[in-house]
N, C-alpha and C positions, 0 to 999 in steps of 0.2 A: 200884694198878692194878685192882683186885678191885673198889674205891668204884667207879671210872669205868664199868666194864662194869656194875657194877648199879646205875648211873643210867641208861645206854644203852637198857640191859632194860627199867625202866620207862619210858621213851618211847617206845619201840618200842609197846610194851602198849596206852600210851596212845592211839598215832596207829593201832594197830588198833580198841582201840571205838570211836573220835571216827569213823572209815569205818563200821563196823556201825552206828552209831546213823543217821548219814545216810545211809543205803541203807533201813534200815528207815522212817525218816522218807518215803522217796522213795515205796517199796512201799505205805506206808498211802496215801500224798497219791494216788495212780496209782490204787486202789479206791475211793477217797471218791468221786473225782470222776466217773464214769462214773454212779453211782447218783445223786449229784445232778443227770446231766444225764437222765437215764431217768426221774425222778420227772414223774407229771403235774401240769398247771397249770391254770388254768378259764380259758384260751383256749378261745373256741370259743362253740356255742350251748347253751343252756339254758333249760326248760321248767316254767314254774310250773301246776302243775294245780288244776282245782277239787276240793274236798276230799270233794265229796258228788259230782260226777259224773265225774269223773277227766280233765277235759277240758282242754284247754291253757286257760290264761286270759290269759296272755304268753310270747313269748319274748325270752332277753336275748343280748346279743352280744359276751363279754368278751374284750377285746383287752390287750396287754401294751404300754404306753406307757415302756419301758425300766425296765422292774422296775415301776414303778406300772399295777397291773389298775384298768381300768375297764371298768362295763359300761354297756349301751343300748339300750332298746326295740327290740328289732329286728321284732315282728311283735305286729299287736294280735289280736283275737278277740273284737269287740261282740259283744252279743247283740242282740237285737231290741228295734229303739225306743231304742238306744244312740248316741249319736255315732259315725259311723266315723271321721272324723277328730278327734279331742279335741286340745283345747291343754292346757299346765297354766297353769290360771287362779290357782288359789291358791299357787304359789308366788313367794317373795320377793326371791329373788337373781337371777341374769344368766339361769335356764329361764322366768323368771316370762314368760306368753306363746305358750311356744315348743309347737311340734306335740310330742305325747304319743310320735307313731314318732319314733326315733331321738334321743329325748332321754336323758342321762345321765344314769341314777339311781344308781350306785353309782360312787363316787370315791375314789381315795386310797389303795387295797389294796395293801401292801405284802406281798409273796408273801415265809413262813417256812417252805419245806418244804412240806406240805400244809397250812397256816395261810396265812391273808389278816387283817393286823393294822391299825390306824389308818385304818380307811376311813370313808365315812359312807355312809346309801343314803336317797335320798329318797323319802317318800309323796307320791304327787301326787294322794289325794284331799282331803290338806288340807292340804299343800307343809313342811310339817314335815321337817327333816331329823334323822336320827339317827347318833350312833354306831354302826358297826359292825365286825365280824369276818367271817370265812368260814373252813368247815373242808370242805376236797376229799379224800372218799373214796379209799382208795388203789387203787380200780379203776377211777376216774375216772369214775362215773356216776352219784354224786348228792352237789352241793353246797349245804348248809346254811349260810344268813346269819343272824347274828344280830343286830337293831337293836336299841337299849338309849338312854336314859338316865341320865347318872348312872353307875351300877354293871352290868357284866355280867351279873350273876345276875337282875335285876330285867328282864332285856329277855324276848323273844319269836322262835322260832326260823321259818324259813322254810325249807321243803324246794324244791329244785331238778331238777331232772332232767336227764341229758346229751339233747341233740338229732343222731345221728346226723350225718354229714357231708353226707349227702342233702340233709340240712332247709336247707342252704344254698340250692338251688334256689327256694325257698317267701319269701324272702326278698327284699326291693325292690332292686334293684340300685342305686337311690339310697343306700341306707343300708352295701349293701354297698362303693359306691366312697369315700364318705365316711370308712367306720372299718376297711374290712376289703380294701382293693383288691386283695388279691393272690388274692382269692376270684373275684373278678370272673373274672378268665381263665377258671381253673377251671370256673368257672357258663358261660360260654360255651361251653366245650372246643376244643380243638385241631384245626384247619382242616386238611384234608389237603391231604400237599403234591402237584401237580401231577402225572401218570403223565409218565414218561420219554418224548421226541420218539422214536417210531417211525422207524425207519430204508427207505429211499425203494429 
């Protein structure tokens, strides 16, 4: 009789941590998730500036194609005696041609957290494409790509800059319906609705 009750005891015992450990299980899973969904993304616009006069020279337009980031000329900034509209002439695949605004220069960002992994990003001043990376600051205001050949360490960094939700306004509404429609609304704003019929 004694045996049976202290096999009882340990089951009992047992089917209590197998509950603790799955609660606790539950409790971690319940906190991860909130923070991954709070962490920022490089949705959105961004501002490459000149390094000697701090002045926008592009901005880009990174959109979240179901987990794969992509970005896109979204706003040029000639200087004089510049093309205003450029194509990219020198490149080789399916942009080869295509208008400079709203062409895709950066493909294939598989977002790790604040990392952007397996991407490439294209020069279009001589259609070269590179390997690259992205690391987004965790206050979301300046994202760093880095294009490479070859080996990581051997590439070359590019700083970014967040563009305010404003800079949407500055924006072609062509480029905006194309990759970013639900901005569109917004860029318009909201039509008031009609004053209530006055009473006779």
């Amino acid at each position: 009789m004694q045996h049976r009750k202290t096999k009882h005891g340990i089951a009992v015992l047992k089917a209590r941590i197998a509950t603790l450990v799955f609660a606790a299980a539950a409790v971690l899973s319940a906190a991860t998730l909130p923070t991954r969904a709070q962490e920022p993304t490089a949705v959105g616009l961004w501002q490459k500036l000149d390094e000697d006069t701090k002045k926008p020279v592009i901005w880009f337009l990174f959109v979240d194609r179901g987990g794969i980031f992509e970005g896109y000329a979204a706003r040029l900034f000639p200087q004089a005696g510049e093309e205003p509209n450029p194509v990219c002439t020198h490149c080789t695949d399916d942009r080869k041609g295509a208008p400079l605004l709203g062409l895709p220069m950066i493909r294939g960002m598989k977002r790790a957290g604040l990392k952007y992994e397996d991407g490439t990003v294209l020069d279009p001043r001589d259609g070269k494409v590179y390997s690259a990376v992205m690391t987004l600051s965790p206050d979301n205001r300046i994202l760093t790509l880095r294009g490479y050949l070859g080996f990581q360490f051997l590439g070359k960094d590019d700083i970014w800059y967040r563009v305010p939700d404003s800079g949407f306004k500055e924006v072609d509404p062509a480029i905006l319906a194309k990759y970013a429609p639900e901005r569109v609304d917004s860029k318009k704003g909201k039509t008031k609705a009609p004053p209530p019929p006055q009473p006779r």
